[in-house]
Steps between C-alpha positions, in 0.01 A plus 500: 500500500851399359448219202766256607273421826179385233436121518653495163795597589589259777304201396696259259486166624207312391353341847392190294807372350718745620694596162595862454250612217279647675395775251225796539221384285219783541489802673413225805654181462758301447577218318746196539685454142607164604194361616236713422373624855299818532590722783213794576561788677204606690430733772490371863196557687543709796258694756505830642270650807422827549355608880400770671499594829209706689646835393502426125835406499660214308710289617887428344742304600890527465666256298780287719719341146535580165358540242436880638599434884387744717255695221138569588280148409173363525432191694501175266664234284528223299198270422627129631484229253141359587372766642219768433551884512294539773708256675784644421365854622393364821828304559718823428340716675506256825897436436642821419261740783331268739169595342152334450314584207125443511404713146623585186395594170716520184632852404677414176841294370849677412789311336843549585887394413639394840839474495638165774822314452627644214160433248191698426142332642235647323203544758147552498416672845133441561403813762223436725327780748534305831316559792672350879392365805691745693834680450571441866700215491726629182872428483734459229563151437655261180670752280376795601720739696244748649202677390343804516147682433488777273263746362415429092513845434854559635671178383838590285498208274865511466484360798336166401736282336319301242348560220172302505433667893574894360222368233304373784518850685486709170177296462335573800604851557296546147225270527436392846289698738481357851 
C-alpha cells in the first residue's frame, strides 16, 4: 500500500487547536507541538461472517464500491460506535443479504490496511463461523452488489479483493474442516 495514503501522511492539523504541527510521535501516534495533544492510531474493529450453504459451499458476496468494487468479499463491516461485535455481525449480515443469524462461534481475527477516501484504516476483522435461519430469503442489499456460493476448494483468491478476507479463506482452506 502506497505511503502517502498512511494517516501520517495526510493528518496535520491538530483537531484540538487546530495548528499545523501535527507531528508523528511513535510508530502510532501523533502529537500536537503546539498544544501537546496525542493522536493514536489504532485499528478499527470490524466483523466478518463466513456461511455455508447445504452443499458445503460458502457464501461470497460481490463488492458494489471501492475499495475493491466488484472483487469476491465476505459479508460484514464496521463495528458502530456503541456497539458489540456480535451486534455488529448480526446487523451486517441482516443489511447487506437479508439474512438471520441464529449461531456463531469465533473462527479467529485478521488485520488489514483498508484503503477509503484517500487514507489507510487499519482494521481488525473479527471472523465468525455463522450459521442462518434460512438462505431462502437472500438478496443483495446495502453495499453489496450480488453474491454467490462457491466451493472452498476451488476459490481463486485473486479473486477476493482484500487482504484480511484472502487471510480469512487461506485460513480456512488450511485449518477448517466442515
Amino acid at each position: 500500500m502506497p505511503q502517502n495514503h498512511h494517516p501520517f501522511e495526510i493528518l496535520k492539523f491538530c483537531p484540538r487547536c487546530g495548528e499545523k504541527t501535527f507531528k508523528p510521535q511513535t510508530g502510532k501516534s501523533l502529537e500536537c507541538c503546539s498544544c501537546g495533544f496525542l493522536f493514536f492510531i489504532n485499528e478499527v474493529a470490524s466483523v466478518v461472517a463466513v456461511i455455508f450453504n447445504d452443499n458445503g459451499e460458502m457464501l461470497f458476496t460481490i463488492r458494489k464500491h471501492d475499495p475493491e468494487k466488484g472483487m469476491l468479499d465476505l459479508p460484514g463491516g464496521f463495528v458502530d460506535p456503541g456497539e458489540s461485535a456480535e451486534q455488529a455481525l448480526i446487523r451486517e449480515v441482516k443489511e447487506e443479504l437479508n439474512l438471520d443469524i441464529y449461531d456463531f462461534s469465533y473462527f479467529g481475527s485478521f488485520s488489514n490496511q483498508y484503503l477509503f477516501g484517500g487514507i489507510i484504516y487499519f482494521t481488525l476483522d473479527i471472523t465468525f463461523i455463522c450459521i442462518v435461519d434460512s438462505l431462502e430469503g437472500i438478496k443483495a442489499g446495502d453495499d453489496v452488489e450480488d453474491y454467490r456460493f462457491i466451493d472452498l476448494k476451488t476459490i481463486e483468491i485473486d479473486q477476493i479483493g482484500l487482504g484480511s478476507i484472502k487471510k480469512v479463506v487461506n485460513e480456512l482452506k488450511t485449518n477448517f474442516h466442515r
